[in-house]
C-alpha positions as CSV (number, residue, x, y, z in Angstrom):
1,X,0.0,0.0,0.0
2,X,1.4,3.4,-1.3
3,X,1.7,6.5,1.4
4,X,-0.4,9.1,0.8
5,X,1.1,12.2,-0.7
6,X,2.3,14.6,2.0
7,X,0.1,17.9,2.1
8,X,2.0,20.8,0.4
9,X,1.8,23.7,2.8
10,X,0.0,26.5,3.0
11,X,-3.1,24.9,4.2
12,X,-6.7,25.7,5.0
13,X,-9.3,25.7,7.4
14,X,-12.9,24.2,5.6
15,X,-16.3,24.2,7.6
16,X,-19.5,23.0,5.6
17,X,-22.5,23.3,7.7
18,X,-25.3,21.0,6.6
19,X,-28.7,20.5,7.8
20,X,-28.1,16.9,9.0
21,X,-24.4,17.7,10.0
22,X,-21.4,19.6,9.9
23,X,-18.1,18.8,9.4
24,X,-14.6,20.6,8.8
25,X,-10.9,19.5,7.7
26,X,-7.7,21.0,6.2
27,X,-7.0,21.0,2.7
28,X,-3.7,21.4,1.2
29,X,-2.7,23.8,-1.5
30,X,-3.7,21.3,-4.1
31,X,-7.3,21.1,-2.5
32,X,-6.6,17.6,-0.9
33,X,-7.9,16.3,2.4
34,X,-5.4,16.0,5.0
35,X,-5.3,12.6,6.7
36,X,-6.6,12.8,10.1
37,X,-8.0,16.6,9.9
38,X,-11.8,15.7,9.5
39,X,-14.1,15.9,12.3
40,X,-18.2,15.6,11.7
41,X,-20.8,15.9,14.3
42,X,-24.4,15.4,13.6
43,X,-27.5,18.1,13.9
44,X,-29.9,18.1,16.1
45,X,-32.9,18.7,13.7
46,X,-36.2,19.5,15.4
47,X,-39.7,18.8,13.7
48,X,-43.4,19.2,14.1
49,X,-46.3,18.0,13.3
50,X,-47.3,21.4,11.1
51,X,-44.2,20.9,9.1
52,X,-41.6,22.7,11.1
53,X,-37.9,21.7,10.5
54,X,-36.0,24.0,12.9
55,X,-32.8,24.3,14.5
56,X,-31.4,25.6,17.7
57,X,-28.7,28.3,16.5
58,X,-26.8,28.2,19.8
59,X,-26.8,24.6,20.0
60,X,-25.2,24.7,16.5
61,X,-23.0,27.4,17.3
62,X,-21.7,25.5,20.1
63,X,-21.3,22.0,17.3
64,X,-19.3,24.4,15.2
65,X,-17.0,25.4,17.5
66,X,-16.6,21.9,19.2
67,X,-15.6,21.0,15.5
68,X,-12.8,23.8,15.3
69,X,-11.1,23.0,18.4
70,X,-11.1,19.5,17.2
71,X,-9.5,20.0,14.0
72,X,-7.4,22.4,15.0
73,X,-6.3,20.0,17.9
74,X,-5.7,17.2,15.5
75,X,-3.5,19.7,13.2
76,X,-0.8,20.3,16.4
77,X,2.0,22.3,14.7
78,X,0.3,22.2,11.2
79,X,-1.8,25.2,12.5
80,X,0.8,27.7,11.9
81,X,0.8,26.1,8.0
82,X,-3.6,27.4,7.9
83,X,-3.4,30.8,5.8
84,X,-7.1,31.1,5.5
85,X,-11.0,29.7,6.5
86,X,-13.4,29.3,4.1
87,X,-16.9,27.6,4.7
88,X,-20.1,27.2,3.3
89,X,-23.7,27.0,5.3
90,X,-27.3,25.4,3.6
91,X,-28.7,27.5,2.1
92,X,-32.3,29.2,2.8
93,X,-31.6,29.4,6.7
94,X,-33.7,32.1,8.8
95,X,-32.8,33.6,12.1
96,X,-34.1,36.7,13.6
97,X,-31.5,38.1,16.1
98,X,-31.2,41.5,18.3
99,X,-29.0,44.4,18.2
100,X,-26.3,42.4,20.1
101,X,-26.5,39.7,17.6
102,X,-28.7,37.4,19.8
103,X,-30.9,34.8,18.5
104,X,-34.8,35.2,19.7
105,X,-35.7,33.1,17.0
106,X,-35.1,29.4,15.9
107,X,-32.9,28.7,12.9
108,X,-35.4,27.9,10.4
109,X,-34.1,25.4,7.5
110,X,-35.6,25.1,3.8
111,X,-37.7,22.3,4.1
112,X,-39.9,24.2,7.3
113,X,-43.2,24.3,5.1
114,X,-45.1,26.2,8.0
115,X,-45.1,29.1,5.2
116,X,-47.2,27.5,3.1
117,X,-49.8,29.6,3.7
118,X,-47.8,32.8,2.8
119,X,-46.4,31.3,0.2
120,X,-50.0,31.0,-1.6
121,X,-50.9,34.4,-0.6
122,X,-47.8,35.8,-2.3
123,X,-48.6,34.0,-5.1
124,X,-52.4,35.8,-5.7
125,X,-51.1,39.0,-4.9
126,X,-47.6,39.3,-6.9
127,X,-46.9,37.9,-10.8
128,X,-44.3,35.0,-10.1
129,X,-43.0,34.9,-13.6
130,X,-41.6,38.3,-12.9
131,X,-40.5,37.4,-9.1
132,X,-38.7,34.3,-10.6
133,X,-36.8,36.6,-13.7
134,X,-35.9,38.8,-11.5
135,X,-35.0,37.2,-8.1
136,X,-33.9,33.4,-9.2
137,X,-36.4,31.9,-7.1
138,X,-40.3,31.1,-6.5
139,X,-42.7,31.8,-4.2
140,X,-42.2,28.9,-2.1
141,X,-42.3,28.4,2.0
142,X,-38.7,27.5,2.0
143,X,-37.4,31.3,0.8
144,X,-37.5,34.7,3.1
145,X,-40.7,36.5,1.9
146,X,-43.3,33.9,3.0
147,X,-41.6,33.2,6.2
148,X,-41.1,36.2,6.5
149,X,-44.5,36.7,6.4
150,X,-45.6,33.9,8.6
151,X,-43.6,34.6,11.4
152,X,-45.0,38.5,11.4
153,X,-48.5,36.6,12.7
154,X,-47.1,33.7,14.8
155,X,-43.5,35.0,16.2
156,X,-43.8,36.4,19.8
157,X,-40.2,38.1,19.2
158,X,-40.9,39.3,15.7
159,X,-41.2,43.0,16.5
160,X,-38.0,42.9,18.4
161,X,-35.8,41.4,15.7
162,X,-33.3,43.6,14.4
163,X,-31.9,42.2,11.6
164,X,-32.7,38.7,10.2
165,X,-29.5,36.3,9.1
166,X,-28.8,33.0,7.9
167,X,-26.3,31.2,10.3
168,X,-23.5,31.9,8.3
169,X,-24.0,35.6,9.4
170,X,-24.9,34.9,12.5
171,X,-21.6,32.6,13.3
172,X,-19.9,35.9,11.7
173,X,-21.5,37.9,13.9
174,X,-20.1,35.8,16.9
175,X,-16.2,36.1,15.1
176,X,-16.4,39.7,14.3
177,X,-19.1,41.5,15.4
178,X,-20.2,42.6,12.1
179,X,-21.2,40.7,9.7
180,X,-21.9,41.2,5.4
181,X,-23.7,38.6,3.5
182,X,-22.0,37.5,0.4
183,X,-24.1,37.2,-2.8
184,X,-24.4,32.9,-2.8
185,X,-26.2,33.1,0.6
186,X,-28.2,35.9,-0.5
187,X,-29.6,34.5,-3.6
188,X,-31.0,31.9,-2.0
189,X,-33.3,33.7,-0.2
190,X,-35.6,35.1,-2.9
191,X,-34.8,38.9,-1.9
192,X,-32.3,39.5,-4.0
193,X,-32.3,40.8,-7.8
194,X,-29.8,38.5,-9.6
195,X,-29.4,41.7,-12.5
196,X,-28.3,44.6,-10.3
197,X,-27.0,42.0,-7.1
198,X,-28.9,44.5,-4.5
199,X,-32.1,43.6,-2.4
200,X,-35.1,43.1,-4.4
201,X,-38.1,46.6,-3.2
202,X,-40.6,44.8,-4.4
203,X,-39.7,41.5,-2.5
204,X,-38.9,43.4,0.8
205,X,-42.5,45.4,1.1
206,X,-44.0,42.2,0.2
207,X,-42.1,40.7,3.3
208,X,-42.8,43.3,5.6
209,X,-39.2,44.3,6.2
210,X,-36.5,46.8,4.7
211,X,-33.2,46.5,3.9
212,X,-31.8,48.0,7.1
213,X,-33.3,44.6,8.3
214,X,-30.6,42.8,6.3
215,X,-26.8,42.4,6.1
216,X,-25.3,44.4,3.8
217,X,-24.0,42.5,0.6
218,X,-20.7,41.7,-0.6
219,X,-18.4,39.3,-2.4
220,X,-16.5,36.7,-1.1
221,X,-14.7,39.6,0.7
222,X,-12.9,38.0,3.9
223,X,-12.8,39.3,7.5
224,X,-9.9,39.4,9.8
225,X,-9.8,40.0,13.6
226,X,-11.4,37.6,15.7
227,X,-13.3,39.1,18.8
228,X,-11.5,38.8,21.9
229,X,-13.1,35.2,23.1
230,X,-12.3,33.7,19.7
231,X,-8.8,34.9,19.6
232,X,-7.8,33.2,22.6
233,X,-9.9,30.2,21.8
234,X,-8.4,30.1,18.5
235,X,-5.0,32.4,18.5
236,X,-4.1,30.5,15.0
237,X,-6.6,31.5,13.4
238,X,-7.1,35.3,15.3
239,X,-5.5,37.3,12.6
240,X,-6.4,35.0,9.6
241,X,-8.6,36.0,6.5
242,X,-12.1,34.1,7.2
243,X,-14.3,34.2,3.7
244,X,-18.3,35.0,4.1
245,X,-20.4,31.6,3.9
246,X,-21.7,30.7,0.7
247,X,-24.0,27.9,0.1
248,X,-23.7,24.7,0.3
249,X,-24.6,23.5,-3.0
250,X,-22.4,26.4,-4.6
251,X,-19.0,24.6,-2.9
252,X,-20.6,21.5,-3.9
253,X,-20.0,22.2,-7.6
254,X,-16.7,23.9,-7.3
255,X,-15.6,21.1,-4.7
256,X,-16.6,18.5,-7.3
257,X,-14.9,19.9,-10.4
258,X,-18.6,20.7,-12.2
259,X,-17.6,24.2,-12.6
260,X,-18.3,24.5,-16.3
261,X,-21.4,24.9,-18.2
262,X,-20.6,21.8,-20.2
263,X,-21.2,19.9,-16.3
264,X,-24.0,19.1,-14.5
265,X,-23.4,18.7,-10.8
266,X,-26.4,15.7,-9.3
267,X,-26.0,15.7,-5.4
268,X,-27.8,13.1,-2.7
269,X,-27.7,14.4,0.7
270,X,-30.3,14.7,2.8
271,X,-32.2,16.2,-0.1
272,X,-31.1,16.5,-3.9
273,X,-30.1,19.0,-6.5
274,X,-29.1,19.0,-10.1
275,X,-27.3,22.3,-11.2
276,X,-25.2,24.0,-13.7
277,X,-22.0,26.7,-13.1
278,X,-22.1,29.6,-16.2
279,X,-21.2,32.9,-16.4
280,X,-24.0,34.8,-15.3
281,X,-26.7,35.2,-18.8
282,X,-29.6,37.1,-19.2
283,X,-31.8,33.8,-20.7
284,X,-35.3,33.5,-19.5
285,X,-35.6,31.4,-16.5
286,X,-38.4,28.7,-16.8
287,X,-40.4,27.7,-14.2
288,X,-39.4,25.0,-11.7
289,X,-35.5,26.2,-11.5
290,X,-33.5,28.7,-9.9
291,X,-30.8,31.0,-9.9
292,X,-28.2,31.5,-7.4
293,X,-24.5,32.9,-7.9
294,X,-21.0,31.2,-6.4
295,X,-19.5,34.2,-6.1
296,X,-19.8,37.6,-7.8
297,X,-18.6,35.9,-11.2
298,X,-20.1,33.0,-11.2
299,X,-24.1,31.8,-11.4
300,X,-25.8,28.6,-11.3
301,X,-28.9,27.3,-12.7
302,X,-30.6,24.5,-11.2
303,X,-33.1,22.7,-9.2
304,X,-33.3,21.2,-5.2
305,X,-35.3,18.6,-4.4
306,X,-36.7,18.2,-0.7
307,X,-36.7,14.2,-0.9
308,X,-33.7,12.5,-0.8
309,X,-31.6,10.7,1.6
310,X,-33.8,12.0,4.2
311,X,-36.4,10.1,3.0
312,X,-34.3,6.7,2.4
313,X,-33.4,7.4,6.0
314,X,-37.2,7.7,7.3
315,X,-38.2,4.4,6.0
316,X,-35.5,2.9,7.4
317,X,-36.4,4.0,10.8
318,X,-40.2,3.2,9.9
319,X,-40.6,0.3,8.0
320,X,-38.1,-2.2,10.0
321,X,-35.3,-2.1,7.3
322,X,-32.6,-1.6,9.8
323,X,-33.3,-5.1,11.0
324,X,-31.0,-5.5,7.8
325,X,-27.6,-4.2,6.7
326,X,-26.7,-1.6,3.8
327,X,-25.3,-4.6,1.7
328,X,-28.5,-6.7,2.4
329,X,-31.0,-4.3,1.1
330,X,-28.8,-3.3,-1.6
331,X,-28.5,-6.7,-2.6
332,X,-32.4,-7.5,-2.7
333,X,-33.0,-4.2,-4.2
334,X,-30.7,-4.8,-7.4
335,X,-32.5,-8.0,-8.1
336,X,-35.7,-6.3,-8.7
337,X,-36.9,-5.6,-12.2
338,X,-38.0,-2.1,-12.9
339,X,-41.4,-0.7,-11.4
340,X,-41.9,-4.3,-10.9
341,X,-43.5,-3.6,-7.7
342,X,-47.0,-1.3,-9.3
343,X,-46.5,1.1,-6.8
344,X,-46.6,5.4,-7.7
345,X,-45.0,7.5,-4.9
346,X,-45.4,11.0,-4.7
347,X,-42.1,11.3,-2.5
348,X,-42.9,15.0,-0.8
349,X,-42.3,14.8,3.2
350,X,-41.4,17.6,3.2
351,X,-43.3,19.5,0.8
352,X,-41.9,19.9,-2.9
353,X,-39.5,22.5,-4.5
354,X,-38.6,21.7,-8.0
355,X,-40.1,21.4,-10.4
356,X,-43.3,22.2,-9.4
357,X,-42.7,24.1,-5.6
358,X,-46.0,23.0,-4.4
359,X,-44.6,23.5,-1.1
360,X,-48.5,22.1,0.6
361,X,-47.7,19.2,-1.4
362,X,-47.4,15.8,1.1
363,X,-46.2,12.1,0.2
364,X,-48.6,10.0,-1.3
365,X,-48.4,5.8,-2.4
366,X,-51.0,4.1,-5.1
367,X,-50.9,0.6,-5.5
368,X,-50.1,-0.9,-2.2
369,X,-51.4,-4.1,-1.6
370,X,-51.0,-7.2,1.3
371,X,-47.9,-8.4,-1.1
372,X,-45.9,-5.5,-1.4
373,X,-43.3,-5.4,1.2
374,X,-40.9,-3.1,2.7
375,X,-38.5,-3.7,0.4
376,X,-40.6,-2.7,-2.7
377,X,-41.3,0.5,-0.9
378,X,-37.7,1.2,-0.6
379,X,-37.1,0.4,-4.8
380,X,-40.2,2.5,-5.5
381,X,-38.9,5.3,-3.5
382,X,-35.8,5.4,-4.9
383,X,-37.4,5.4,-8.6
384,X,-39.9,7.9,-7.3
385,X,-37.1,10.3,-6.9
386,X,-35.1,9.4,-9.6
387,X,-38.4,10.6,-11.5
388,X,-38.3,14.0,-10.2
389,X,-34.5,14.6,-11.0
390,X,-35.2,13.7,-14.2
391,X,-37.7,16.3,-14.9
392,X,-34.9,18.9,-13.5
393,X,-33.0,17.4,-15.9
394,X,-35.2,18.1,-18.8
395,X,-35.4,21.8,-17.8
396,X,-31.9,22.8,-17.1
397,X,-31.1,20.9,-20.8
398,X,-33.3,23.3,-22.2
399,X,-30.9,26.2,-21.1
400,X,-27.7,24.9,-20.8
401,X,-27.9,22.7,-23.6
402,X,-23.9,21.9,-23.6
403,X,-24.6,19.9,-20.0
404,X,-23.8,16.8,-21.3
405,X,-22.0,15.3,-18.6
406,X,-23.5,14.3,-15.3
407,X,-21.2,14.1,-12.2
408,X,-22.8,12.9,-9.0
409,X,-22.0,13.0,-5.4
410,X,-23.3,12.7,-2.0
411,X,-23.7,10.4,1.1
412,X,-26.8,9.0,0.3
413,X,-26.4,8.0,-3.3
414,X,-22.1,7.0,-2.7
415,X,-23.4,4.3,-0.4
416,X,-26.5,2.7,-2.8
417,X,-25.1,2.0,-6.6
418,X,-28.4,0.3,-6.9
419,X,-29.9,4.0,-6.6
420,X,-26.7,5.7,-8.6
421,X,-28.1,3.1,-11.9
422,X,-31.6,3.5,-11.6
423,X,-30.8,7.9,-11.9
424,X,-28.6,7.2,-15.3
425,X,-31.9,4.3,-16.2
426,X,-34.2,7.0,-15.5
427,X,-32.2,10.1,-17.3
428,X,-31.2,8.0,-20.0
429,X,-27.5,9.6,-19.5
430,X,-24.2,8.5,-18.1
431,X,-23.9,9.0,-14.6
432,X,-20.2,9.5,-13.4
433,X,-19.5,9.4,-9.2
434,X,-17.0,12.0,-7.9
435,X,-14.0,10.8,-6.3
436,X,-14.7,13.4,-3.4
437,X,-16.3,12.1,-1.2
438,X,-17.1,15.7,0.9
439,X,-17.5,18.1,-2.0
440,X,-18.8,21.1,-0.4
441,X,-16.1,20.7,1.8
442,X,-13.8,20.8,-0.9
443,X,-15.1,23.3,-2.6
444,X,-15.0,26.1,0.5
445,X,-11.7,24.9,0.8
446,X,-11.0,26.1,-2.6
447,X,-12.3,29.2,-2.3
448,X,-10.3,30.1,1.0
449,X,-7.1,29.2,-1.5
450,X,-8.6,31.3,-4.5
451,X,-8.7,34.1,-2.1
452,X,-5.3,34.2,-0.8
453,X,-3.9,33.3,-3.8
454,X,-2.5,30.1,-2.8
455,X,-4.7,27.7,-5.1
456,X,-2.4,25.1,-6.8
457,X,-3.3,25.4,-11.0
458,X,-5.6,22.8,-12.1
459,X,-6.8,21.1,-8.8
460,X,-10.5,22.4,-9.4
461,X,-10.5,19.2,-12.2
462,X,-12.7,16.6,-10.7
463,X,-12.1,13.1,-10.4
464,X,-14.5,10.3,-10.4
465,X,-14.5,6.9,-9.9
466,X,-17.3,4.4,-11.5
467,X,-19.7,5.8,-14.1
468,X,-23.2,3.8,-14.5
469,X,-24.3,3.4,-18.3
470,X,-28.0,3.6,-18.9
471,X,-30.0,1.1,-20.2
472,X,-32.4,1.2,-22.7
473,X,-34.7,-1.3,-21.8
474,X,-34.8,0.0,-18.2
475,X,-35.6,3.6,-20.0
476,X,-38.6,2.5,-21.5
477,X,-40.0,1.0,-18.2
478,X,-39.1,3.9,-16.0
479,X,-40.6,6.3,-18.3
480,X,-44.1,4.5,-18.5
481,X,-44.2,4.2,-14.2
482,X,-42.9,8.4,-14.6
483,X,-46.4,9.1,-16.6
484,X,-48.2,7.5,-14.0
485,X,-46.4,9.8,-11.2
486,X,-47.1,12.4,-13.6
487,X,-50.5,11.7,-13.5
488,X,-51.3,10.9,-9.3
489,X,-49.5,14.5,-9.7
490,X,-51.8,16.2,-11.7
491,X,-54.6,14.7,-9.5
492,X,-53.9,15.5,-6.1
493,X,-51.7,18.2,-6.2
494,X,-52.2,20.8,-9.3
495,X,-55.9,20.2,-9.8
């Protein structure tokens, strides 16, 4: 067995905050991993029976910084090689904090659907089309103005908030005191004009807040200067330049190597995405995706999907699967024959997002009968999903044609190949898995390089490992089982 190649110094710090869990490592100048430097702890996610998926900031806050001290403690003299901290944060959070920087709300995540509500309202009272054109994103209960909205009628602290954040502001606010929000995070939140990059008047009066209620926007423009408690916490990293977040599935792409318009990025988390890095283009945005921005240079088109992982993981926990073993329900699942089981799954747990962002939508199964098991629930899940990528697919092809080659990352889909073929079956395209196995980690570390100059030429290449071929036969009976989840669609949620 070969050594691993030693990390070329200057090194730096990476922190990707997920909904699920957060992790951070060093990366070398050549955006590799050092051995050893990665620490993860999980989330604690709260829910409720209304649809709330909340989180508690402080708690969080205390995760991240448990995570620092561990890294940093695992570096030893390697901290005096970290030049610079770069990190990304999922994107969509809401938290309403005081003067001081306070919480007096709960981090709320994307797929909260308590909005829902709002989100209709907005919808009767503004044109969408011209929301979407000019802001990147629908009016959906997972973006600011209709939680914004909601929690003007149900937040006993609303009228004392002073300035509403994401978490990457707010863990800035902790560092520095002051914090800017850099235009990835702020696209995501359906306030912000993606033409002119300042806050959207039309979306703040129809949120009920001004812009003095915001951070002020930036670049990736780094801070310096930890605040007293930090400094001696962290004196390696006191002086050091620490980027603003951006979101997580913009450092997915870069930390991938889908950074041209010629690749399209597919992540499986805890939910899914499909999306394409361009130059930012004026080009009519259709209905069903969304436009954020990397940096100030760089947009993406594209299209999240609330199911994924999450919802592998909650029949799992429900439907007595983890009396077996990842290779034992992989293993049954690969022997089934496509759609074999009759089943039509509308997958929405937590509501839907692209394409159709009927965010009231819930999960619905036709066909169930005393012989299907848990194990056909499981396949038709996984198809049932694979459906809805591929209509993202179909609508991100339609405006960046030249997105020919799929790579794919993520937890949930690295550890089921069974899940990885039926996507390329479904797509009717190549599907090639990235070597990285963290790639929004990656990619914030490549950023925090970019920034300080210290990124090694070429490493933003990706690599990947196995590619799954699709097969035609498989096409054709995926695409007859899609109609019919096209159909229960139509029927119980756009009638």
């Amino acid at each position: 067995m070969t050594n691993p190649t030693p990390a070329e110094a200057p090194l730096v710090l990476a922190i990707d905050i997920g909904t699920s869990s957060l992790r951070a490592a060093l990366y070398d100048r050549a955006a590799r991993l050092v051995p050893g430097s990665r620490v993860q702890l999980a989330n604690l996610v709260q829910t409720t029976p209304d649809g709330g998926v909340e989180l508690d900031p402080l708690l969080l806050l205390r995760n991240v910084e448990q995570t620092v001290d561990q890294v940093l403690a695992r570096a030893g003299a390697q901290v005096s090689e970290i030049v610079a901290v770069g990190f990304d944060t999922f994107w969509h959070s809401l938290l309403g904090v005081d003067a001081n920087g306070n919480p007096l709300t709960p981090l709320y995540t994307w797929a909260d659907t308590r909005a829902k509500g709002m989100a209709a309202e907005l919808r009767r009272e503004l044109d969408e089309d011209a929301v979407l054109q000019r802001t990147g994103c629908m009016l959906h209960p997972s973006y600011f103005p209709a939680k914004l909205r909601w929690l003007a009628t149900t937040e006993p602290d609303y009228a004392r908030v002073t300035r509403w954040v994401s978490f990457g502001e707010f863990f800035y606010l902790q560092l520095f005191g002051a914090a800017t929000v850099s235009y990835s995070t702020a696209s995501g939140t359906g306030l912000l004009d993606r033409a002119s990059l300042q806050w959207d008047a039309e979306m703040l009066r129809a949120s009920g807040i001004a812009a003095s209620q915001l951070s002020p926007l930036s670049d990736l423009t780094p801070a310096s200067g930890l605040r007293s408690h930090y400094a001696r916490r962290w004196p390696g990293l006191a002086a050091l330049p620490w980027l603003p977040a951006v979101g997580d599935g913009a450092a997915n792409n870069l930390g991938i190597g889908a950074t041209s318009p010629d690749e399209m990025a597919l992540m499986i988390g805890t939910s899914g995405a499909m999306r394409v890095v361009c130059q930012p283009q004026r080009v009519p945005l259709p209905h069903g995706l969304w436009n954020y921005y990397l940096d100030g240079k760089r947009t993406i088109y594209g299209g999240a999907l609330s199911e994924g992982g999450g919802v592998v993981a909650w029949l799992w926990n429900n439907l007595k699967l983890s009396q077996m073993n990842l290779a034992e329900s992989e293993a049954a699942v690969a022997t089934m024959q496509p759609d074999a089981h009759g089943l039509t799954i509308l997958p929405f747990f937590a509501g839907e997002r692209s394409p159709g962002y009927a965010g009231e939508a819930r999960a619905s199964i036709i066909g169930l009968s005393l012989n299907s098991s848990s194990l056909d629930l499981l396949r038709a899940t996984l198809e049932a999903i694979a459906y809805r990528f591929a209509s993202v697919h179909a609508l991100l092809a339609g405006i960046v044609p030249a997105a020919g080659k799929i790579i794919a990352s993520g937890g949930a889909l690295r550890q089921s190949p069974v899940w990885a073929q039926i996507i390329a079956d479904v797509i009717g395209s190549p599907l090639q898995l990235s070597a990285i196995d963290e790639g929004s980690e990656r990619g914030a570390a490549i950023l925090a390089l970019e920034a300080v100059g210290a990124l090694q030429v070429g490493v933003t290449e990706g690599e990947t490992t196995v590619s799954y071929q699709p097969n035609a036969n498989n096409y054709a009976a995926y695409h007859a089982a899609m109609a019919r989840q096209q159909d229960l669609y139509a029927k119980l949620v756009k009638e």
